[in-house]
C-alpha positions as CSV (number, residue, x, y, z in Angstrom):
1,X,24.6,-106.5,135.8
2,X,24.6,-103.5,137.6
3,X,22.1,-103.0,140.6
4,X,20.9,-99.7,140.9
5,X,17.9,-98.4,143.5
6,X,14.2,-98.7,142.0
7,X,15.1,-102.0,140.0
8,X,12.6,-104.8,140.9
9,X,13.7,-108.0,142.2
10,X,11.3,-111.3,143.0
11,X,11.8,-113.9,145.4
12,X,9.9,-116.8,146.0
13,X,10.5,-118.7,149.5
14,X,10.6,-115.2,150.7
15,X,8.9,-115.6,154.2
16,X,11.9,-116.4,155.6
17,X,15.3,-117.8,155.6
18,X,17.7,-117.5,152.7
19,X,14.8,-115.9,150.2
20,X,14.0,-113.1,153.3
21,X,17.8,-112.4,153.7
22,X,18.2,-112.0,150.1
23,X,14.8,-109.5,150.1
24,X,16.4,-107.6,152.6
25,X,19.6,-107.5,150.7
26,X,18.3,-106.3,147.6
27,X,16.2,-103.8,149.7
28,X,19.0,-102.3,151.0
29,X,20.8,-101.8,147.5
30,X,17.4,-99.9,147.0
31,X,16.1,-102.5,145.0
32,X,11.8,-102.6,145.3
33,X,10.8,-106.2,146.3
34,X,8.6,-108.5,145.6
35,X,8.3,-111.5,147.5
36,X,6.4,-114.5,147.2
37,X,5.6,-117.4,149.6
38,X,3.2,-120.2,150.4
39,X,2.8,-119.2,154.2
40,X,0.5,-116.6,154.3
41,X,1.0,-114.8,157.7
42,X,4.2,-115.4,157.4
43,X,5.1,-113.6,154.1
44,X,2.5,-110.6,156.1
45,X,4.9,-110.6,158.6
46,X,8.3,-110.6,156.4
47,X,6.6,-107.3,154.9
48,X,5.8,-105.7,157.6
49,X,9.4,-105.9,159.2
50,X,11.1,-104.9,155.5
51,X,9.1,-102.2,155.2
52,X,9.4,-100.8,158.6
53,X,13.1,-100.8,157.7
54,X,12.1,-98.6,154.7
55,X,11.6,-101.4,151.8
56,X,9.3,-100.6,148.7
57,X,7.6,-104.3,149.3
58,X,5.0,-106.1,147.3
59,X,4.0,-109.4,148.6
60,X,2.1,-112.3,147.4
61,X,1.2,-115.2,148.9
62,X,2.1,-118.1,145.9
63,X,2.5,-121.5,145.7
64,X,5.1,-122.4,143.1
65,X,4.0,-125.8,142.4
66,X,0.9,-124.4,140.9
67,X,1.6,-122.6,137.3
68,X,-1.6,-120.5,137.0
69,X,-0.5,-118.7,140.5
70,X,3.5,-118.0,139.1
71,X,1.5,-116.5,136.4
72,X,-0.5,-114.6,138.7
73,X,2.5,-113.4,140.4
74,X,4.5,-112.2,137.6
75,X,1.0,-110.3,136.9
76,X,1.1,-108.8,139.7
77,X,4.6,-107.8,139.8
78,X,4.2,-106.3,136.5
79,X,1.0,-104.4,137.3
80,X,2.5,-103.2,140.5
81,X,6.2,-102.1,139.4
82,X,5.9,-102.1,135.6
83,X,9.3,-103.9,135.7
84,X,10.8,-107.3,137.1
85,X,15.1,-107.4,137.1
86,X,16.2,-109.9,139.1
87,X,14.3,-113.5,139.6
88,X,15.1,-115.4,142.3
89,X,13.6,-118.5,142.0
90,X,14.2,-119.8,145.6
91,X,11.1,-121.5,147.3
92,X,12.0,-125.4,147.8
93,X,10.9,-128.3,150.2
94,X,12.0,-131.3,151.6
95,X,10.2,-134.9,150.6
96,X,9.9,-136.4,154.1
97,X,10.7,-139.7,152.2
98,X,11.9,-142.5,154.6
99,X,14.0,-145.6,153.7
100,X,15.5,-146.6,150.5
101,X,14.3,-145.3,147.2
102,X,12.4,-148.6,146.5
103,X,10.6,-148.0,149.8
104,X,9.8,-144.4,149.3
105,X,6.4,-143.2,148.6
106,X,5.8,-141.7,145.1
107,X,4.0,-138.7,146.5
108,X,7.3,-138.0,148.4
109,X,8.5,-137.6,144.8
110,X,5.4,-135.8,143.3
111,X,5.7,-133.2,145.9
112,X,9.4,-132.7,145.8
113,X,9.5,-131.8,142.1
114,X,6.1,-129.9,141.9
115,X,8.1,-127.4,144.1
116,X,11.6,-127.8,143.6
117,X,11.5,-128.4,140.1
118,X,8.5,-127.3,138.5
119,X,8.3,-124.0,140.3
120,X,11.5,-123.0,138.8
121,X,10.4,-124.1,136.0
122,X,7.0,-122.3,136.1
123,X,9.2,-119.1,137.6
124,X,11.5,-119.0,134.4
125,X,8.3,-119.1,131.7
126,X,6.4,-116.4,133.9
127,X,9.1,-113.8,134.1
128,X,12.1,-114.5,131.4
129,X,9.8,-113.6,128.1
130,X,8.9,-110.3,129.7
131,X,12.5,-109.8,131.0
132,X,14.2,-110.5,128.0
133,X,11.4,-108.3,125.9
134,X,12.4,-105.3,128.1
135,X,15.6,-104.8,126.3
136,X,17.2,-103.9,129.9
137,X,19.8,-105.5,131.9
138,X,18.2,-108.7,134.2
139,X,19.5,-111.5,136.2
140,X,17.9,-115.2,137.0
141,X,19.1,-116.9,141.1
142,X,17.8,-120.8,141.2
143,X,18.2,-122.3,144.2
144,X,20.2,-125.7,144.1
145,X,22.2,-127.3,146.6
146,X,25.5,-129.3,147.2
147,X,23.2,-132.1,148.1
148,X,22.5,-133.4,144.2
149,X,24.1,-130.0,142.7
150,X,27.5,-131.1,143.9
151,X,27.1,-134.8,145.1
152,X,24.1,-136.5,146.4
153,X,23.0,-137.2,150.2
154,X,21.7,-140.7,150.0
155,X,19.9,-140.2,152.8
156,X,18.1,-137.5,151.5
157,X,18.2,-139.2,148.1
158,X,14.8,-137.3,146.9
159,X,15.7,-133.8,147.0
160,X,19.0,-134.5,146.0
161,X,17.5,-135.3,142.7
162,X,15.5,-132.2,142.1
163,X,18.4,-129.8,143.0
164,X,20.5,-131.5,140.9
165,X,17.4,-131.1,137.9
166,X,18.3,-127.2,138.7
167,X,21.8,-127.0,138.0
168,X,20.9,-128.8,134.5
169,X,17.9,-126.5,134.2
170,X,20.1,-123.5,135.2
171,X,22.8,-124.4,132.8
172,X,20.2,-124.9,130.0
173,X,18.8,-121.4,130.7
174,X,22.0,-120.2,130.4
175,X,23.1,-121.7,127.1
176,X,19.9,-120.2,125.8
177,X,19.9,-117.1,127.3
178,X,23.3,-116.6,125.4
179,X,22.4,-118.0,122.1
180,X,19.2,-115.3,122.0
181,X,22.1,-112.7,122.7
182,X,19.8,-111.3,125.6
183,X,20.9,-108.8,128.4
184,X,19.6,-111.6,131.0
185,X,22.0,-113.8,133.0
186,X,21.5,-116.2,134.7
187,X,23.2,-118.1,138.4
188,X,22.9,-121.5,140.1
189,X,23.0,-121.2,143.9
190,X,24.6,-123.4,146.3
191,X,23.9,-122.1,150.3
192,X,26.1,-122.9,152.4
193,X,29.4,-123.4,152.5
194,X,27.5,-125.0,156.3
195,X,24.3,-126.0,157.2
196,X,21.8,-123.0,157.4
197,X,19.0,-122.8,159.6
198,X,15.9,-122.5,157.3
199,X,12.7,-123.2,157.4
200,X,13.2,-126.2,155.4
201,X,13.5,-129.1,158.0
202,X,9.9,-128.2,158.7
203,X,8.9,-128.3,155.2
204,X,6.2,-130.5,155.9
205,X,3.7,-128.1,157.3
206,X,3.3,-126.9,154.4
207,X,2.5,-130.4,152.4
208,X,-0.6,-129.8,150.2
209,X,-3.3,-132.2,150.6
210,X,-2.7,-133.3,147.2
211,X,0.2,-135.0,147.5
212,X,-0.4,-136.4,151.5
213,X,1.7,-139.4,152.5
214,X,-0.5,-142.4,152.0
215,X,1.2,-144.3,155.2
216,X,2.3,-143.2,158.7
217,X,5.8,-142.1,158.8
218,X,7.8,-144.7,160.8
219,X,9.7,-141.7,162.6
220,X,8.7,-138.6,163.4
221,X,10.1,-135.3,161.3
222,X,12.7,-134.3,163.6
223,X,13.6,-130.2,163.8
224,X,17.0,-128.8,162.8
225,X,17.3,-128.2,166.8
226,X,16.8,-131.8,167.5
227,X,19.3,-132.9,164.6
228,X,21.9,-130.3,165.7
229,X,21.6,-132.1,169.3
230,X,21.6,-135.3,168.1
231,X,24.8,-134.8,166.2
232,X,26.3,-132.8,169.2
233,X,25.6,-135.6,171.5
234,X,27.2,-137.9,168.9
235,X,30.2,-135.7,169.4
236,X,30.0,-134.3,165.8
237,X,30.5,-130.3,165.5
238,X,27.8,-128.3,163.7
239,X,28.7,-125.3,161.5
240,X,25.9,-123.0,160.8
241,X,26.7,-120.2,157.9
242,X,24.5,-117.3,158.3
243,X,22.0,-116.4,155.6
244,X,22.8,-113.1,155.0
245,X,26.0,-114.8,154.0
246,X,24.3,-116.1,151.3
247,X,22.6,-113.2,150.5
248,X,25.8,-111.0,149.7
249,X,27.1,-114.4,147.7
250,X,24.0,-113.3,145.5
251,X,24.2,-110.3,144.8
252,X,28.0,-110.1,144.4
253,X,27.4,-112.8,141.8
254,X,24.9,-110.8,139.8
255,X,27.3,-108.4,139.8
256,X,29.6,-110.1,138.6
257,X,28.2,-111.6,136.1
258,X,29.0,-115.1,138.0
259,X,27.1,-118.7,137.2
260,X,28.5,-120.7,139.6
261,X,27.2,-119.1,143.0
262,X,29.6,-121.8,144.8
263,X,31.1,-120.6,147.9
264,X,35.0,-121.9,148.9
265,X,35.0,-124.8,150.9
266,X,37.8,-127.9,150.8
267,X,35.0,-130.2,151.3
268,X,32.8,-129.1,148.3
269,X,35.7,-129.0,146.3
270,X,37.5,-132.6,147.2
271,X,33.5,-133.7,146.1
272,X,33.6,-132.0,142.9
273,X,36.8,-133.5,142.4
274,X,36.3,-137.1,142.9
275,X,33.1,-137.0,141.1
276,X,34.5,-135.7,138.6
277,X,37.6,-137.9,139.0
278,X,35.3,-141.0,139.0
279,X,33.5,-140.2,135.5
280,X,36.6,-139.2,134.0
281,X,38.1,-142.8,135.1
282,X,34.9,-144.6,134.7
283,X,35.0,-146.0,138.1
284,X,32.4,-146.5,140.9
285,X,31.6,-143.8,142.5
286,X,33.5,-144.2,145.4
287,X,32.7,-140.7,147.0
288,X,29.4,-142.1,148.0
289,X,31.4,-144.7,150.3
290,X,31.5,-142.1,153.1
291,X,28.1,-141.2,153.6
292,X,25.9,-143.4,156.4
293,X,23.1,-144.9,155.2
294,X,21.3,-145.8,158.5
């Protein structure tokens, strides 16, 4: 897909991190934007700056885990732009589960998927009929992770499970997209190849009411700041990719036509390899062996 200036691209998660690097990515390929987030004064602010950089920006404070307001969006995006070309459906949380999965909290679970999951779900059925009826060139972005999308974290077992529900989903969009001969594509994202500093380790702020932990967490949430020291102080090096590293993954892959948006990196590829190794040989998954469980 080509990406010329006064296409329309949406992002959810766009407040901040890897969704407002890849706003301000498309913005500067010309591309009008549309963002989308759950934080309120946050997104406010994340339009403000694009378009005092020059953006076309329409922003929308969403909640992805809520259909009726994906629909709302794409209303709006429609009404506002007449078009949508690119869809990137980023937005994601963390579960704040604790413990092993029989010890987790099912509202952990509910919350997890109502975002990560569902909203990419909801994202797809709001904009991909009125994409595909366009007749004109369009791209879908989900946001996965190598944590489930490559190889699961155990001890982050719960959101390792719904990004590894988006590669399938992505996959299955993409099979479909093909066998209705549209002029829509469609990518999986894995940020990285490092650890990113996001807005996601404090994911918890944002926990609707809804889905509230029913018991006091044993441990407080601990920032990415206070993990990076822990692990320095532990004598373990941190590697931090920048996000607009990720953006330019994006859009080189739309480009390019590209469904794997996998970044090199010996470590995710000796993963992919023995998992792949371990199903093809029917053996334990050994790869898992590594990986403290405390």
């Amino acid at each position: 897909m080509r990406l010329r200036a006064g296409q329309v691209a949406v992002v959810t998660g766009a407040a901040s991190g890897i969704g407002l690097a890849m706003a301000r990515r498309f913005a500067s390929e010309g591309l009008k934007v549309v963002l989308a987030d759950v934080e309120g004064a946050a997104l406010e602010k994340a339009a403000a700056d694009l378009r005092a950089e020059g953006a076309d920006v329409h922003a929308r404070v969403t909640d992805v885990s809520e259909r009726e307001q994906v629909m709302d969006l794409a209303e709006s995006a429609y009404d506002t732009y007449g078009a949508v070309h690119v869809l990137c459906n980023n937005a994601g949380v963390g579960s704040g589960a604790e413990g092993r999965m029989w010890e987790h909290e099912p509202n952990d679970w509910k919350w997890a998927f109502s975002v990560n999951v569902w909203g990419v779900f909801h994202g797809v059925q709001a904009f991909v009929p009125r994409m595909i009826k366009s007749a004109q060139p369009g791209h879908v972005v989900n946001t996965s992770s190598a944590d489930g999308g490559i190889a699961p974290l155990p001890t982050a077992s719960v959101y390792a499970v719904t990004k590894a529900a988006v590669v399938t989903l992505t996959e299955s969009l993409y099979a479909h997209l093909k066998a209705e001969q549209t002029r829509v594509g469609a990518s999986v994202l894995f940020p990285g190849p490092h650890m990113l500093r996001t807005g996601l380790w404090e994911s918890h702020r944002n926990r609707p009411a809804r889905y509230a932990k029913q018991r006091p967490r044993r441990t407080p949430y601990r920032s990415l700041d206070q993990w990076e020291t822990a692990m320095r102080d532990a004598g373990r090096e941190v590697s931090f990719t920048p996000v607009e590293e990720v953006a330019d993954l994006v859009v080189d892959g739309i480009r390019a036509g590209r469904f794997w948006l996998l970044p090199e990196s010996g470590h995710s590829d000796a993963q992919i390899r023995a998992r792949a190794r371990s199903m093809l040989d029917r053996a334990n998954p050994s790869y898992l062996e590594n990986f403290i469980l405390d």
